[in-house]
N, C-alpha and C positions, 0 to 999 in steps of 0.2 A: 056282963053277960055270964049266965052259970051254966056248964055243960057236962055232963057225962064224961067218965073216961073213957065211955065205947067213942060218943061224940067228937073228945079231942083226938082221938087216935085214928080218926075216921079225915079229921081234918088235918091232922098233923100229913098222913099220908096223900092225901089230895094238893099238898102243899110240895110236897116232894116232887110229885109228878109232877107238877106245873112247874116247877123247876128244871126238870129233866129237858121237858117240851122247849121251856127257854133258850134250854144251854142249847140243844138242838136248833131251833131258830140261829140263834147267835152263830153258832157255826156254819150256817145255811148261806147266814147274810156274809161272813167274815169271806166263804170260797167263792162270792159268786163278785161276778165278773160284768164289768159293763155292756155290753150289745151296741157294737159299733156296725150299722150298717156298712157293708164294703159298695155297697151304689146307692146314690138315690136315683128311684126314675119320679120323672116328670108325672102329676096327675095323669093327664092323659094316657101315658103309658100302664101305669095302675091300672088307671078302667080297661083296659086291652085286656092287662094280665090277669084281672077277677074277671072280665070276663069268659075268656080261653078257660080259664079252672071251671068255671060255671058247669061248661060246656065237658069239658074232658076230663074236666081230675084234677086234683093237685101233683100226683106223682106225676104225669102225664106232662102238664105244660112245666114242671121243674125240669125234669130231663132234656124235653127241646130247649130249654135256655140254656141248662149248663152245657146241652154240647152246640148250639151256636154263636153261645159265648167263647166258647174253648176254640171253635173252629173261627171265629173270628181272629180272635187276639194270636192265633198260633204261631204269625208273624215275629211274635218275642220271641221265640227261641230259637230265631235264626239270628236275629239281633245283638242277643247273650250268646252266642257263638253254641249254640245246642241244637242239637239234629234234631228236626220230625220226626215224629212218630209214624 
C-alpha cells in the first residue's frame, strides 16, 4: 500500500493516540476493583425496592434503608462494647 508522507503522519499520529487511550484503559482495568455486594435480598424484596424508587426516588428509598438498616443493627455497638449514638 503507497501513502503520502502527509498520509503516514496522519496515521502514525492516530496510532499514538490509540495508544494513549489504551495505556489509559489498561490503567482503568489495573485500579478497578470487584463489586462485592454487602447483601443479597431476595427477588421479592427487589420488587419492593424498585418498586418504592418507582414511586419516591432513588435518593429517597436509599436513605430509609440506610437509616433502618443503621437503626436496626445498632444493637452491635453495644455488643462491641460501643456506646449509642
Amino acid at each position: 500500500m503507497k501513502i503520502s508522507g502527509k498520509e503516514k503522519e496522519n496515521l502514525s499520529e492516530a496510532i499514538d493516540q490509540m495508544n494513549e487511550a489504551l495505556d489509559v484503559f489498561i490503567q482503568i482495568y489495573n485500579q478497578s476493583e470487584e463489586d462485592k455486594p454487602i447483601l443479597r435480598f431476595t427477588t421479592e424484596t427487589e420488587q419492593v425496592i424498585l418498586k418504592a424508587i418507582e414511586i419516591y426516588g432513588e435518593k429517597t428509598i436509599e436513605n430509609k434503608i440506610n437509616t433502618l438498616i443503621k437503626e436496626f443493627l445498632s444493637f452491635t455497638d453495644n455488643k462491641a462494647g460501643k456506646v449509642n449514638e
